[in-house]
PyMOL Python script that loads the backbone (N, CA, C, O; Angstrom):
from pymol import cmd

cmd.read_pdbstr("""\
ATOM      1  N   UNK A   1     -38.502   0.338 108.015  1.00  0.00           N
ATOM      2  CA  UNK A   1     -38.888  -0.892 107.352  1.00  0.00           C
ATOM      3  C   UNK A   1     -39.099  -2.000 108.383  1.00  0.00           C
ATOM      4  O   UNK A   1     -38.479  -2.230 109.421  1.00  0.00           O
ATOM      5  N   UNK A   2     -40.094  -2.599 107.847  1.00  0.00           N
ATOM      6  CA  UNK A   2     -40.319  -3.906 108.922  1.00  0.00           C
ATOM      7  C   UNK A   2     -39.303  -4.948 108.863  1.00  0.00           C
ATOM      8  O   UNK A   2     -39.174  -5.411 107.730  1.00  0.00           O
ATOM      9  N   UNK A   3     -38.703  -5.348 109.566  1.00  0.00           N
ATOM     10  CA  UNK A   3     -37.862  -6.566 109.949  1.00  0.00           C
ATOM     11  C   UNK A   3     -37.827  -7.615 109.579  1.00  0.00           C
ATOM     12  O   UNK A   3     -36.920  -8.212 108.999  1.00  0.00           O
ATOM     13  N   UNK A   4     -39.745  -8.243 110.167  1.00  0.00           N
ATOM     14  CA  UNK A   4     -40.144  -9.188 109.563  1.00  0.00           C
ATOM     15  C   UNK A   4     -40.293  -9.595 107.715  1.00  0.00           C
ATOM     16  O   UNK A   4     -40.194 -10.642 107.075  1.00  0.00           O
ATOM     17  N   UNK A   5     -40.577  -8.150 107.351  1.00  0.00           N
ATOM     18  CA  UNK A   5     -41.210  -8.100 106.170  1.00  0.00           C
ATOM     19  C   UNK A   5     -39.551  -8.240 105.185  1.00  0.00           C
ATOM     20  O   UNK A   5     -39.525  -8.901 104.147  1.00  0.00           O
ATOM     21  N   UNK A   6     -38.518  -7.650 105.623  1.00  0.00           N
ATOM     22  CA  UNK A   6     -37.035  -7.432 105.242  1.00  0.00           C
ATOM     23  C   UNK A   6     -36.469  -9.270 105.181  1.00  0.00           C
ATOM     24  O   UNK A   6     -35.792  -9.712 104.253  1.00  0.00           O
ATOM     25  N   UNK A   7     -36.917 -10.075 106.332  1.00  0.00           N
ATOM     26  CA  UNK A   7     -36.410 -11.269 106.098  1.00  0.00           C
ATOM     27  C   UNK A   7     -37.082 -12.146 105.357  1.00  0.00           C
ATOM     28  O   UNK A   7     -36.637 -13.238 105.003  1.00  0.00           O
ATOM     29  N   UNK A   8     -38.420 -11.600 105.039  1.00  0.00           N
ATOM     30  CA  UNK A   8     -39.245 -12.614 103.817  1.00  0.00           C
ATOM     31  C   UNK A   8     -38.757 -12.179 101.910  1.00  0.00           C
ATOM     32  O   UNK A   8     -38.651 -12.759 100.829  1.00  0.00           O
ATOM     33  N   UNK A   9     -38.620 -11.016 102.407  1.00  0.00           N
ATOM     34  CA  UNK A   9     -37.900 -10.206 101.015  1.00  0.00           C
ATOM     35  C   UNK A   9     -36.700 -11.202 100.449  1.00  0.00           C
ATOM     36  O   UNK A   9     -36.447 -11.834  99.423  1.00  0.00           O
ATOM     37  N   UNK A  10     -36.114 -10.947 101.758  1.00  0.00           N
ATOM     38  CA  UNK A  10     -34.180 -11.766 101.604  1.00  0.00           C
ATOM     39  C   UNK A  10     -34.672 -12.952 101.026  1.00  0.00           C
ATOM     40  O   UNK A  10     -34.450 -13.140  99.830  1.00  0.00           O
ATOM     41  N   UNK A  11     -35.435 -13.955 101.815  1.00  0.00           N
ATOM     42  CA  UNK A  11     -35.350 -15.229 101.388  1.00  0.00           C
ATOM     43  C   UNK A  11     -35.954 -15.471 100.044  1.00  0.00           C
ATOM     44  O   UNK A  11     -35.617 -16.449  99.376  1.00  0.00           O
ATOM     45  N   UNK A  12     -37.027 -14.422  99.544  1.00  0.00           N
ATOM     46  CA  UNK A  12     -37.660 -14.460  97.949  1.00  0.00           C
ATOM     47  C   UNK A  12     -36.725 -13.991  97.231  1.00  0.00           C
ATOM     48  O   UNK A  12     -36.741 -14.181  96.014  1.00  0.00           O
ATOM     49  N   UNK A  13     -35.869 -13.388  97.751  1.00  0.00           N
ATOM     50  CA  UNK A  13     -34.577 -12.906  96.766  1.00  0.00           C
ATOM     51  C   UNK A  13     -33.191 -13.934  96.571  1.00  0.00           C
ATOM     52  O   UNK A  13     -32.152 -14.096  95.931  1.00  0.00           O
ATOM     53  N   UNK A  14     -33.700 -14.254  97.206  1.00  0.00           N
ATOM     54  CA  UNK A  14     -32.245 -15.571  96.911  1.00  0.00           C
ATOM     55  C   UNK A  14     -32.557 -16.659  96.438  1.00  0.00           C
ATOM     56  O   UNK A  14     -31.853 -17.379  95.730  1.00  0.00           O
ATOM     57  N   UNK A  15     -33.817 -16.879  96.861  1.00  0.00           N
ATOM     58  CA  UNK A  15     -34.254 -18.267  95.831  1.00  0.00           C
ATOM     59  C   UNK A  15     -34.651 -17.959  94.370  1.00  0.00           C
ATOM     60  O   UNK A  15     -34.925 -16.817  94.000  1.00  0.00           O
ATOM     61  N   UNK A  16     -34.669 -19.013  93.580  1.00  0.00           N
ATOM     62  CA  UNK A  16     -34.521 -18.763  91.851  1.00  0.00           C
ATOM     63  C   UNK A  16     -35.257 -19.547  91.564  1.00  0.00           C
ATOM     64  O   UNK A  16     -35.129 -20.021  90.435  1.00  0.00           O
ATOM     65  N   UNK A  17     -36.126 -19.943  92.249  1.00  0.00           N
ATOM     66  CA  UNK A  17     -37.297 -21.009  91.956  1.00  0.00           C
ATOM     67  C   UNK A  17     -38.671 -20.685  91.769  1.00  0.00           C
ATOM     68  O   UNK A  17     -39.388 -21.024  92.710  1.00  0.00           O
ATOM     69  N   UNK A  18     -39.224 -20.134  90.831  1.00  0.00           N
ATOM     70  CA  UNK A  18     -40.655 -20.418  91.316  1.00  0.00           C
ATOM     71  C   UNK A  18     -41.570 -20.840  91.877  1.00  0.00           C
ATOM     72  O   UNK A  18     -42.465 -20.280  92.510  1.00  0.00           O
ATOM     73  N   UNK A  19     -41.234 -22.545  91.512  1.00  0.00           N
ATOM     74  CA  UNK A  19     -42.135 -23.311  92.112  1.00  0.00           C
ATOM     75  C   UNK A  19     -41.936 -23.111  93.773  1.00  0.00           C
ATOM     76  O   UNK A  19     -42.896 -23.128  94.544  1.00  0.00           O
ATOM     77  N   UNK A  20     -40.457 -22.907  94.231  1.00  0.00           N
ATOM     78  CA  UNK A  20     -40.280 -22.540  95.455  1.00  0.00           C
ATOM     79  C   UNK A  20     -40.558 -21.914  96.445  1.00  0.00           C
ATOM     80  O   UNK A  20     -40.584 -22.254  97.628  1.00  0.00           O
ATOM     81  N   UNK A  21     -40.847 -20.635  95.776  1.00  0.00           N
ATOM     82  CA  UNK A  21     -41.747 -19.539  96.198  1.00  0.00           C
ATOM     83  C   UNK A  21     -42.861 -19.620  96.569  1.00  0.00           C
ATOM     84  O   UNK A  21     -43.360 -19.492  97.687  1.00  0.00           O
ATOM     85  N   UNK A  22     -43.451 -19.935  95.187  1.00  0.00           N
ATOM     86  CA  UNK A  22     -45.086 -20.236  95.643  1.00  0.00           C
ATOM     87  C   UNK A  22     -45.358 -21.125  96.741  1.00  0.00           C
ATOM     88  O   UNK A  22     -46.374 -20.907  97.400  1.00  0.00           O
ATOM     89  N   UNK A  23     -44.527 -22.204  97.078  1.00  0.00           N
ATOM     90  CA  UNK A  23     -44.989 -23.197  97.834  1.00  0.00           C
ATOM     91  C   UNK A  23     -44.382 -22.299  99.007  1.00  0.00           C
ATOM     92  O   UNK A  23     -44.873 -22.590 100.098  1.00  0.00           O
ATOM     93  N   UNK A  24     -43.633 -21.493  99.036  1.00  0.00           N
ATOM     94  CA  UNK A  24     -43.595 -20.819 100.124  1.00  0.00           C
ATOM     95  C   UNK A  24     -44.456 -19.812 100.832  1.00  0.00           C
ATOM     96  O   UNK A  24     -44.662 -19.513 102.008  1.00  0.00           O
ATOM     97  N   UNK A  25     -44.961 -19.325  99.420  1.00  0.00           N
ATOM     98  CA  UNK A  25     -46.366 -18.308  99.480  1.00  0.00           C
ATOM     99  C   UNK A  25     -47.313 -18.785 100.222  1.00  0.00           C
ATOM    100  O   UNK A  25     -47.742 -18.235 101.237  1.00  0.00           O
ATOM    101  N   UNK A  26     -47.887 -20.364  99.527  1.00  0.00           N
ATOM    102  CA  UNK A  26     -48.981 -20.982 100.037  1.00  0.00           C
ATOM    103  C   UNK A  26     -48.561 -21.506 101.099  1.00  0.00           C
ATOM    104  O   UNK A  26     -49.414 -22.316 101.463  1.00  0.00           O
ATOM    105  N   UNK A  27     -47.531 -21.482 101.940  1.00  0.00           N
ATOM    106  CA  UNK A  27     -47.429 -21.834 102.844  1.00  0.00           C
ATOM    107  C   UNK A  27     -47.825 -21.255 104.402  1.00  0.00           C
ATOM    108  O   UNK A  27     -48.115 -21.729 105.500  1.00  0.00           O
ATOM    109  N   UNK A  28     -47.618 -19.727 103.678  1.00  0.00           N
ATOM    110  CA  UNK A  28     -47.460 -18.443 104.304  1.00  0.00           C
ATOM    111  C   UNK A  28     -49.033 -17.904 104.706  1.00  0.00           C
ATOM    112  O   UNK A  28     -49.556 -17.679 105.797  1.00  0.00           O
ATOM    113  N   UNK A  29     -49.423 -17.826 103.619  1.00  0.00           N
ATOM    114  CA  UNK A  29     -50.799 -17.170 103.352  1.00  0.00           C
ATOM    115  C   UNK A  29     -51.941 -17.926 103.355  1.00  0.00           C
ATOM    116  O   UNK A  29     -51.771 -19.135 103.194  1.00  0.00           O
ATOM    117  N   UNK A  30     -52.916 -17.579 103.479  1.00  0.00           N
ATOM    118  CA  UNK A  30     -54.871 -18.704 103.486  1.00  0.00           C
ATOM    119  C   UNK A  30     -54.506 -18.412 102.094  1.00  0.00           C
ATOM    120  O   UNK A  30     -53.676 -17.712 101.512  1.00  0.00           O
ATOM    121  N   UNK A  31     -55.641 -19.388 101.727  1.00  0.00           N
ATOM    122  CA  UNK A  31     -55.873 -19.674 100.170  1.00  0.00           C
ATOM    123  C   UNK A  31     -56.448 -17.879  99.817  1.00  0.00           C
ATOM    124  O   UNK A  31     -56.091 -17.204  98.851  1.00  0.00           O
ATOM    125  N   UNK A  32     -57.605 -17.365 101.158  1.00  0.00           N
ATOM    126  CA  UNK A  32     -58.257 -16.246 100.290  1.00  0.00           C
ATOM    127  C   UNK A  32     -57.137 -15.036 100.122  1.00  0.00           C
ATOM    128  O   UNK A  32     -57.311 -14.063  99.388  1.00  0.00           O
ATOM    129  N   UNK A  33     -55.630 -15.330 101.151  1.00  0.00           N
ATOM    130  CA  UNK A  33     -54.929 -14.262 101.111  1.00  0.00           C
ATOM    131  C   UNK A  33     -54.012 -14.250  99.438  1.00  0.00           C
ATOM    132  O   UNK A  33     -53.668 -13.277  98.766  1.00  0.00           O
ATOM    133  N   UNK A  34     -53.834 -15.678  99.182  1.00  0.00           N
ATOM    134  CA  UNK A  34     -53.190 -15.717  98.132  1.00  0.00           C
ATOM    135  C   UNK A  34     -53.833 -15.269  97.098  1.00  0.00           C
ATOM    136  O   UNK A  34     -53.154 -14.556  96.359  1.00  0.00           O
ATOM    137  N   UNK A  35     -55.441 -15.529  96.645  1.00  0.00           N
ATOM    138  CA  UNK A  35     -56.402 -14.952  96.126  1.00  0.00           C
ATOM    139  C   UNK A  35     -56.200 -13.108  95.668  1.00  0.00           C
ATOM    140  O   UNK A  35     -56.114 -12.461  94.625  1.00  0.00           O
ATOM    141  N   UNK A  36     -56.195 -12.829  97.137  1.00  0.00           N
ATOM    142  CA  UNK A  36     -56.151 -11.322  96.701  1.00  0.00           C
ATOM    143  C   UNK A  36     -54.738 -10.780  96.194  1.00  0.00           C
ATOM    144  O   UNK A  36     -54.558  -9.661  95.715  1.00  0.00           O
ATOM    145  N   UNK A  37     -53.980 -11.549  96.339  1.00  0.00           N
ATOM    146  CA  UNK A  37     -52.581 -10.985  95.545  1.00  0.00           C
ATOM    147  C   UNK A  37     -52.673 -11.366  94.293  1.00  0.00           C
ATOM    148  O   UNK A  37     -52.123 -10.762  93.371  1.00  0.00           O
ATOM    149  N   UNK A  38     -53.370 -12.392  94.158  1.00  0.00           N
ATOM    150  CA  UNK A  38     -53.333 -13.243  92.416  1.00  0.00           C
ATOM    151  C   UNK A  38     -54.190 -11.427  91.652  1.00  0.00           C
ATOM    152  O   UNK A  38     -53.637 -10.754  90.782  1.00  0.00           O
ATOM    153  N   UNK A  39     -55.724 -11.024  92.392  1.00  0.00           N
ATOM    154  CA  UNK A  39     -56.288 -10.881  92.051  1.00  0.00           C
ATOM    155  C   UNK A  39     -55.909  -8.931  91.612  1.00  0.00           C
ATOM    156  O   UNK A  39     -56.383  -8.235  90.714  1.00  0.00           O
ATOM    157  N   UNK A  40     -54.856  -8.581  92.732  1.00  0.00           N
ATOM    158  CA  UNK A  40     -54.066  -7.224  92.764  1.00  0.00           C
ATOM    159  C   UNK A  40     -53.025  -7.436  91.820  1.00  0.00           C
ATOM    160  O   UNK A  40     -52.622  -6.356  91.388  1.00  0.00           O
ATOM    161  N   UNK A  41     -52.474  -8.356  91.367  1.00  0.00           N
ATOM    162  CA  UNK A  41     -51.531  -8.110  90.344  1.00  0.00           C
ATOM    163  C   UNK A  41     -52.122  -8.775  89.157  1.00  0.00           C
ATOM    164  O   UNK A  41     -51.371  -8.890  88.188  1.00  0.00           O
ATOM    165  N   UNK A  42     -53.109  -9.149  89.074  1.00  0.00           N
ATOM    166  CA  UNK A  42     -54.191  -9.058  87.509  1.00  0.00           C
ATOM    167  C   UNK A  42     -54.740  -7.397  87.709  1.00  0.00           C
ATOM    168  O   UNK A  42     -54.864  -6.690  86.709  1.00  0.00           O
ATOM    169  N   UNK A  43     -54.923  -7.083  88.522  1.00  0.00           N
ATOM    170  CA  UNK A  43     -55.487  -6.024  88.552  1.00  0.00           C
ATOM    171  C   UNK A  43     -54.481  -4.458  87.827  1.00  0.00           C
ATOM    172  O   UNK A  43     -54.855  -3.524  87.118  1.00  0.00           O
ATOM    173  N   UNK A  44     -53.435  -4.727  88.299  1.00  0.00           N
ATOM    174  CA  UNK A  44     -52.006  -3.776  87.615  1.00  0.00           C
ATOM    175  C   UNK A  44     -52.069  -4.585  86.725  1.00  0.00           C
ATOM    176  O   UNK A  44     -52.253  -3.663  85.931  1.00  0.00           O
ATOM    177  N   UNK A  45     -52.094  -5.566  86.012  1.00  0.00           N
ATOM    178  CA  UNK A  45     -51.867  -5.876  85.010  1.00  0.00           C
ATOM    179  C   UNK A  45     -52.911  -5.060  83.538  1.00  0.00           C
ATOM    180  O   UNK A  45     -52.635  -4.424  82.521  1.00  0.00           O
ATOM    181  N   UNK A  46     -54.169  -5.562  84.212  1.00  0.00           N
ATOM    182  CA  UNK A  46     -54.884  -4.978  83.596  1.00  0.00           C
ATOM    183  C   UNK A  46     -54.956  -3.300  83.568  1.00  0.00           C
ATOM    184  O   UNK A  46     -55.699  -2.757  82.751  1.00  0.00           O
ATOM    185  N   UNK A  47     -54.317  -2.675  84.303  1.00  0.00           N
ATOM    186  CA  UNK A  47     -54.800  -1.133  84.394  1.00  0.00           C
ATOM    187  C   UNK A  47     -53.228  -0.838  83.046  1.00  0.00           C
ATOM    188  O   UNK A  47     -53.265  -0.168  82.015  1.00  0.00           O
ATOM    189  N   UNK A  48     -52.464  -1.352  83.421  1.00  0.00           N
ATOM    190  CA  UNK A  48     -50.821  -0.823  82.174  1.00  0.00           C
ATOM    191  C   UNK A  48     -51.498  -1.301  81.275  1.00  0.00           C
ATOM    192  O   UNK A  48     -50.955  -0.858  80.263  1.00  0.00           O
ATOM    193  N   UNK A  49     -52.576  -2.096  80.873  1.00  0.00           N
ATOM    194  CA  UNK A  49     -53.132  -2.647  79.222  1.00  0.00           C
ATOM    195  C   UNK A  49     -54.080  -1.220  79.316  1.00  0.00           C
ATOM    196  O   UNK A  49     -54.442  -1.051  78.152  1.00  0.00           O
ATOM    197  N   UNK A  50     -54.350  -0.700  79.709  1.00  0.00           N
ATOM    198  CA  UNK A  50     -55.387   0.487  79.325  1.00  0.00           C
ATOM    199  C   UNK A  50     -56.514   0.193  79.716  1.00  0.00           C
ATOM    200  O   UNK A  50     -57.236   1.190  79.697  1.00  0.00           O
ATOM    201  N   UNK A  51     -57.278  -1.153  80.242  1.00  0.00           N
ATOM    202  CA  UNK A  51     -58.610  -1.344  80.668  1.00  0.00           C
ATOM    203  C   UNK A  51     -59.105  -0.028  81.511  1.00  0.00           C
ATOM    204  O   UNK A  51     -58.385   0.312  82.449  1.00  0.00           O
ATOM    205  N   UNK A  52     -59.903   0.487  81.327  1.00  0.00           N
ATOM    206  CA  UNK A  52     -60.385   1.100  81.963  1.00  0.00           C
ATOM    207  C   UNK A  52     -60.523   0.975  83.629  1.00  0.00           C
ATOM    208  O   UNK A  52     -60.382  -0.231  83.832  1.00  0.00           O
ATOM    209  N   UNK A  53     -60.705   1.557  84.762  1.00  0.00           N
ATOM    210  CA  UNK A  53     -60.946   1.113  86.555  1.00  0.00           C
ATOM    211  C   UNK A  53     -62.265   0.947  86.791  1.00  0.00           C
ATOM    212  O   UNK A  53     -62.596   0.746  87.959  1.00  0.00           O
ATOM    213  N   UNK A  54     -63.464   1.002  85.576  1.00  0.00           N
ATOM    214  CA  UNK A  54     -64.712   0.736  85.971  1.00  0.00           C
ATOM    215  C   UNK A  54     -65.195  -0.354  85.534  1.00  0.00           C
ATOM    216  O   UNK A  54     -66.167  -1.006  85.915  1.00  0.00           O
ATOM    217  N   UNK A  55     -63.954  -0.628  84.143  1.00  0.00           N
ATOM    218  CA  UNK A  55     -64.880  -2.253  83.386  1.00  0.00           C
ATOM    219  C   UNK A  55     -63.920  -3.391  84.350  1.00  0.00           C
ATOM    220  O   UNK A  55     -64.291  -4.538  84.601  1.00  0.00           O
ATOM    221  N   UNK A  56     -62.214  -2.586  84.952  1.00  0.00           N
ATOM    222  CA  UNK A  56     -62.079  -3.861  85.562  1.00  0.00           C
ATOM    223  C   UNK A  56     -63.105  -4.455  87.139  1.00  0.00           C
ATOM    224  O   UNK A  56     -63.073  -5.587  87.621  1.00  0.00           O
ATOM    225  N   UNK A  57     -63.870  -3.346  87.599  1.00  0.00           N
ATOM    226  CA  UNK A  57     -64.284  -3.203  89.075  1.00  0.00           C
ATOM    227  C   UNK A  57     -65.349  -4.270  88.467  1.00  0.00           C
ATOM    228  O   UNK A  57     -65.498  -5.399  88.935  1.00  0.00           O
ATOM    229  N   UNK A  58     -66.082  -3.742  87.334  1.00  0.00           N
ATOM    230  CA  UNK A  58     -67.256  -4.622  86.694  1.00  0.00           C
ATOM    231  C   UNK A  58     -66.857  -5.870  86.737  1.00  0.00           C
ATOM    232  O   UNK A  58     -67.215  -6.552  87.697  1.00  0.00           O
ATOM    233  N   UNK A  59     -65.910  -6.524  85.558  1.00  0.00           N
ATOM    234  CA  UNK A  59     -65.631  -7.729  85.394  1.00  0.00           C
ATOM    235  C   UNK A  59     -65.063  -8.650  86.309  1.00  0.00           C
ATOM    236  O   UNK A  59     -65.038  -9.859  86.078  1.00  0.00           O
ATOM    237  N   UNK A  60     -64.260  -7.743  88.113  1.00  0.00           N
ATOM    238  CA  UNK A  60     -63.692  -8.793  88.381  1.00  0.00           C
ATOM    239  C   UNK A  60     -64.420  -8.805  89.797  1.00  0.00           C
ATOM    240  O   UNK A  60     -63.874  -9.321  90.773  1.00  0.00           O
ATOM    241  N   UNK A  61     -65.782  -8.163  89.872  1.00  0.00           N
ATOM    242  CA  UNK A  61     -66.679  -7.974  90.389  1.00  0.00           C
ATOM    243  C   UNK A  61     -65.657  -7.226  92.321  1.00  0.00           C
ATOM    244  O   UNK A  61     -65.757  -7.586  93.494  1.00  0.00           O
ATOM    245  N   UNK A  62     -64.901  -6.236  91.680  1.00  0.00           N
ATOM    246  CA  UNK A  62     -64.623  -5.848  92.934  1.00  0.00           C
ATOM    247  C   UNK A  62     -64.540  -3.799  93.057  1.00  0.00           C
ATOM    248  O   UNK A  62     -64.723  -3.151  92.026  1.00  0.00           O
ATOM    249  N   UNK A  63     -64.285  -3.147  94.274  1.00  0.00           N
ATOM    250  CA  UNK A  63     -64.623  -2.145  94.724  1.00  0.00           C
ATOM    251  C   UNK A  63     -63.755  -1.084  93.951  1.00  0.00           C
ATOM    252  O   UNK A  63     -62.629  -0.935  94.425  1.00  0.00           O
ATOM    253  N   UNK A  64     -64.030  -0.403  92.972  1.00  0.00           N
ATOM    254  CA  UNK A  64     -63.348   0.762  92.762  1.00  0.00           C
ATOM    255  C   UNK A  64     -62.235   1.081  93.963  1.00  0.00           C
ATOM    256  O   UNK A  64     -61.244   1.183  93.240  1.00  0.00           O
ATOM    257  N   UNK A  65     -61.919   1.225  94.820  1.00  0.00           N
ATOM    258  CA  UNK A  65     -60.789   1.337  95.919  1.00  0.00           C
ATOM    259  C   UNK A  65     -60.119   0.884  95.606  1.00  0.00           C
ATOM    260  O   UNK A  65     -59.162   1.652  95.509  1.00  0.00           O
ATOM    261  N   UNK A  66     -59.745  -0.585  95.131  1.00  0.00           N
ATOM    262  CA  UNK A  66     -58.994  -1.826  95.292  1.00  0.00           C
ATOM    263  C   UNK A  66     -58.323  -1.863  94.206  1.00  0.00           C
ATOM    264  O   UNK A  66     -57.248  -2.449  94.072  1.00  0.00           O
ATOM    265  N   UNK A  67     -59.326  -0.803  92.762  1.00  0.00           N
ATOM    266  CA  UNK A  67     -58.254  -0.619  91.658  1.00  0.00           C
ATOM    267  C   UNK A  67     -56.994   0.703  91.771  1.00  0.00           C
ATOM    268  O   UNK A  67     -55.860   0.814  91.305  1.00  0.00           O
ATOM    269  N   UNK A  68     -57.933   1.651  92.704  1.00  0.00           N
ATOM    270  CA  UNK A  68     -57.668   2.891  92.701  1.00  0.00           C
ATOM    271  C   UNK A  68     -55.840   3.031  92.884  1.00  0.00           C
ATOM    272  O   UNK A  68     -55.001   3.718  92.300  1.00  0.00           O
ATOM    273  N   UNK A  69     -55.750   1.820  94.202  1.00  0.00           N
ATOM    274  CA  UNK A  69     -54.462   1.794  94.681  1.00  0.00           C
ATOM    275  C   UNK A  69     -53.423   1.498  93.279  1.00  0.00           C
ATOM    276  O   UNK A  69     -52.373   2.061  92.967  1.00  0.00           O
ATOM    277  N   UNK A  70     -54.044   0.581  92.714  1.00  0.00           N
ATOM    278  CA  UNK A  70     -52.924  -0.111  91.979  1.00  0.00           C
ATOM    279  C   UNK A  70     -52.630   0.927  90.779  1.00  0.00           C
ATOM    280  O   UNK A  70     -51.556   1.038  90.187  1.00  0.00           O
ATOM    281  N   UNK A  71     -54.050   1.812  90.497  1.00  0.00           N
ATOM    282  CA  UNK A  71     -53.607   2.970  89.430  1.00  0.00           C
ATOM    283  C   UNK A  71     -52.399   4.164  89.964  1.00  0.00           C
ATOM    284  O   UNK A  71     -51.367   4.627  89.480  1.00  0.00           O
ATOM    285  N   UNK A  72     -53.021   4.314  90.978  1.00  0.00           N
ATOM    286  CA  UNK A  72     -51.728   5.182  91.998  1.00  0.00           C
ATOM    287  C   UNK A  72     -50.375   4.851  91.758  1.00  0.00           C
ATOM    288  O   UNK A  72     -49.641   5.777  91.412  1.00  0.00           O
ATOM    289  N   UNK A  73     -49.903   3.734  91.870  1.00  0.00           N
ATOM    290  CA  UNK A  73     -48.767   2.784  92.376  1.00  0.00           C
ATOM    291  C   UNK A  73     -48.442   3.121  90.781  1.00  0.00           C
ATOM    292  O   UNK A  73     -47.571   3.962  90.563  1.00  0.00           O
ATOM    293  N   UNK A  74     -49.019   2.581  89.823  1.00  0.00           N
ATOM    294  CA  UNK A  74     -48.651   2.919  88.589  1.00  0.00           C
ATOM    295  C   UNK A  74     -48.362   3.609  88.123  1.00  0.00           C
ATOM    296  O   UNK A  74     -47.610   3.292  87.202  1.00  0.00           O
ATOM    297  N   UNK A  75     -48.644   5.089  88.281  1.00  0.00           N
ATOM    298  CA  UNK A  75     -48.909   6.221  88.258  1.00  0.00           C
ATOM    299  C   UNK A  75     -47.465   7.212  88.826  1.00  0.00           C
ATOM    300  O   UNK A  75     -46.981   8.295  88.498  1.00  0.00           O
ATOM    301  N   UNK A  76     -47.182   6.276  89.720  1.00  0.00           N
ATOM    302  CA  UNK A  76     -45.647   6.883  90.535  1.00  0.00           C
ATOM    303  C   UNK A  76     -44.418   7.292  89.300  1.00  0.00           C
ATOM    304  O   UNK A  76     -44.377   6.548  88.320  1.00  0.00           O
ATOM    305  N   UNK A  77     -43.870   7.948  89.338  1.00  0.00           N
ATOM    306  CA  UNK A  77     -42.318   8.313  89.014  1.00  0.00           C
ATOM    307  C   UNK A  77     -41.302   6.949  89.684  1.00  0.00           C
ATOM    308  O   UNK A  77     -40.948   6.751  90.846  1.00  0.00           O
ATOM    309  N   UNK A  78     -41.053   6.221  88.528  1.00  0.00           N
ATOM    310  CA  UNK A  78     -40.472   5.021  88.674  1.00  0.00           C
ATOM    311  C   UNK A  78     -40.687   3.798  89.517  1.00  0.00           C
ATOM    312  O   UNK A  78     -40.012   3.170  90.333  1.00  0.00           O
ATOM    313  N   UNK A  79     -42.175   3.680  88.882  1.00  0.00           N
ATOM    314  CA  UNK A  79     -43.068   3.057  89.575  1.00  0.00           C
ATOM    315  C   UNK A  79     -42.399   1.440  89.697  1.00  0.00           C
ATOM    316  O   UNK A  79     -42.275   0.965  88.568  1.00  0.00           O
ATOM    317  N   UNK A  80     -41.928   0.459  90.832  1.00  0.00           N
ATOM    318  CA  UNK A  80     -41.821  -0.809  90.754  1.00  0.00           C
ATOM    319  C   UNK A  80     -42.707  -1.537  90.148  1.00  0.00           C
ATOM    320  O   UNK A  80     -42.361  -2.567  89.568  1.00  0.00           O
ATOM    321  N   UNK A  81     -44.251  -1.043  90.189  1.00  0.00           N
ATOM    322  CA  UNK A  81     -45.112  -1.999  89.558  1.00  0.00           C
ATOM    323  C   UNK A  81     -44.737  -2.263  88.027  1.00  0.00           C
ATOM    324  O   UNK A  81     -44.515  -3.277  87.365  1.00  0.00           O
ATOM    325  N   UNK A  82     -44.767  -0.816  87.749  1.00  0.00           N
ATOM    326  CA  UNK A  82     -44.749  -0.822  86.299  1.00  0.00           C
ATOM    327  C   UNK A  82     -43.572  -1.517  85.817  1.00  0.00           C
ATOM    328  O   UNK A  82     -43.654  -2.073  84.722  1.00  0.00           O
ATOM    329  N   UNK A  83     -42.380  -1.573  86.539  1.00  0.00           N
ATOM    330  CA  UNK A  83     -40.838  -2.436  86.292  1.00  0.00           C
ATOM    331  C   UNK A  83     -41.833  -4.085  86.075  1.00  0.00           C
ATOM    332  O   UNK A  83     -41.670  -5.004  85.272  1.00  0.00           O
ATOM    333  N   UNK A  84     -42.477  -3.960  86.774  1.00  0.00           N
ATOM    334  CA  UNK A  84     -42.484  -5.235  87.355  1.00  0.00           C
ATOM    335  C   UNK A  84     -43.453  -6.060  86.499  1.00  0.00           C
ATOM    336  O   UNK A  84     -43.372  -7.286  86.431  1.00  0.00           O
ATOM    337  N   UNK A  85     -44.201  -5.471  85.970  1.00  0.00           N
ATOM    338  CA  UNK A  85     -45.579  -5.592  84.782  1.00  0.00           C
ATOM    339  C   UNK A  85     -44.653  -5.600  83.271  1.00  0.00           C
ATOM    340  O   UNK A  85     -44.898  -6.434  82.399  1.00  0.00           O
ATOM    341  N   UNK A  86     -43.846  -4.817  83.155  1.00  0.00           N
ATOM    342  CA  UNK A  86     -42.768  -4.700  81.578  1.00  0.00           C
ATOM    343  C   UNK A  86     -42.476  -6.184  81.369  1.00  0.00           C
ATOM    344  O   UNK A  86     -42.558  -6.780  80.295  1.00  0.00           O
ATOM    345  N   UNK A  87     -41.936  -6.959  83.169  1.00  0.00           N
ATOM    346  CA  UNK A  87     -40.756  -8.273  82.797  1.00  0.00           C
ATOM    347  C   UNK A  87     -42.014  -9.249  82.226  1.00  0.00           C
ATOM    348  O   UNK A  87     -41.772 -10.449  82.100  1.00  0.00           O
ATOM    349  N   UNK A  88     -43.299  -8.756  81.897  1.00  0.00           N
ATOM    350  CA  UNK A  88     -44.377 -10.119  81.691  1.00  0.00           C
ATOM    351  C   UNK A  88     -45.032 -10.122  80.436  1.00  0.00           C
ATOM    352  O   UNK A  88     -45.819 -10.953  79.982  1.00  0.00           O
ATOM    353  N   UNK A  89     -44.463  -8.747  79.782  1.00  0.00           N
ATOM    354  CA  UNK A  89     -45.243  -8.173  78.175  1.00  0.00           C
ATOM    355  C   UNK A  89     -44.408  -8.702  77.410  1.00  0.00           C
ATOM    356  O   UNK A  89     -44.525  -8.583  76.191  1.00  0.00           O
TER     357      UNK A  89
END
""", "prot")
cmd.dss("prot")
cmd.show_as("cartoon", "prot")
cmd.util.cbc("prot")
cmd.orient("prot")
């Protein structure tokens, strides 16, 4: 495990803030990096609703690849995404 990646974990795990986070996010990331996380977890969002991986590639005008992962991830035997998509239904 990465180190770096282990001490950004810790600190999102101890704070209880949202607003905190994010401003930590955007602090962290370019606007287009924050973009593609907004746009990867609409993307799992949409694949656990049943949308299909070709009407979301259509509608959110992006590459079959980019859904592929997140169907995978979903797809796992005790998948975190899917934990993680339940806490928002």
């Amino acid at each position: 495990m990465d180190k770096n990646l282990l001490e950004i974990c810790q600190y999102l795990a101890n704070s209880n803030n949202a607003k905190t986070i994010y401003k930590f996010l955007e602090s962290l990331l370019t606007p287009k990096e924050l973009q593609t996380l907004s746009s990867r977890w609409q993307i799992v969002k949409l694949l656990d609703q049943g949308v299909p991986q070709r009407k979301i590639a259509k509608d959110l005008h992006l590459s079959l690849c980019k859904i592929t992962r997140g169907s995978k991830e979903l797809k796992k035997r005790n998948s975190i995404l899917k934990k993680a998509v339940n806490q928002f239904q």
